[in-house]
N, C-alpha and C positions, 0 to 999 in steps of 0.2 A: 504494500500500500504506500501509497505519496502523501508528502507533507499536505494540511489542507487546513487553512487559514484560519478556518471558523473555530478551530480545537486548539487555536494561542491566543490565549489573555494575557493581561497586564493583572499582577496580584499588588506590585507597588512600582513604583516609582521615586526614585530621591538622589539628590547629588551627580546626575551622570548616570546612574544603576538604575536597570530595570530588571526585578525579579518576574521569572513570566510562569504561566503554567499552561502545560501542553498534556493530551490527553490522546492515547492512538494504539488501533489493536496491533501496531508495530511491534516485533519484539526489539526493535532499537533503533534509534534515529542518528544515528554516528558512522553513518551513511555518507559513501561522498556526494554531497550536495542535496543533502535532506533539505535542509533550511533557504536552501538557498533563493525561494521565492521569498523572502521575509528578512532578505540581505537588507532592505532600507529601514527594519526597525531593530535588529540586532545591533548590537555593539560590542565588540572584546569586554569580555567581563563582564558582562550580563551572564545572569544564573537561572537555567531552563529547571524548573521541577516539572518531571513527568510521569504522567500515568502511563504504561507502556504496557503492549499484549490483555489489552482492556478487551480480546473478543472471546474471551473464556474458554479458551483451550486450556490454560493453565491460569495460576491464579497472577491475579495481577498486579505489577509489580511498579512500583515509586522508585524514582535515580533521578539524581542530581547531574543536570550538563551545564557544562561554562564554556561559553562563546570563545574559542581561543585562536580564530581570526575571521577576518571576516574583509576582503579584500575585492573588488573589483566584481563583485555581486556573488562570490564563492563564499560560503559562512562556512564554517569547520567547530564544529562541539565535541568534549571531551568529558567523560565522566568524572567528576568533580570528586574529590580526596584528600 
């Protein structure tokens, strides 16, 4: 499945940082060029909580990703640790 717009929110916003939350029966979005429709609201350093493999094949699972570039409309996220 593909990234789809309507399943990323804004949870805050402050200083530069936006914490977002994302929600998809993906099992992982660390995908090259998951994000990348959503490259003009990402910024390095923004922190994705996600619901992931939300279609109940298995139970469903929360990870932390952090924008770790985001260039020339390519966003790149990394499991956050």
């Amino acid at each position: 499945m593909a990234y789809n717009s309507s399943d990323l929110s804004v949870l805050a916003y402050a200083n530069n940082f936006t914490l977002w939350h994302y929600v998809t029966t993906d099992d992982s979005v660390t995908s090259t060029g998951y994000f990348n429709k959503a490259s003009e609201m990402l910024r390095v350093g923004d922190l994705i909580i996600a619901n992931v493999d939300t279609d109940g094949s298995t139970a469903t699972i929360t990870k932390f990703y952090i924008v770790t570039a985001n260039t020339g409309g390519a966003v790149t996220v990394t499991v956050y640790s």
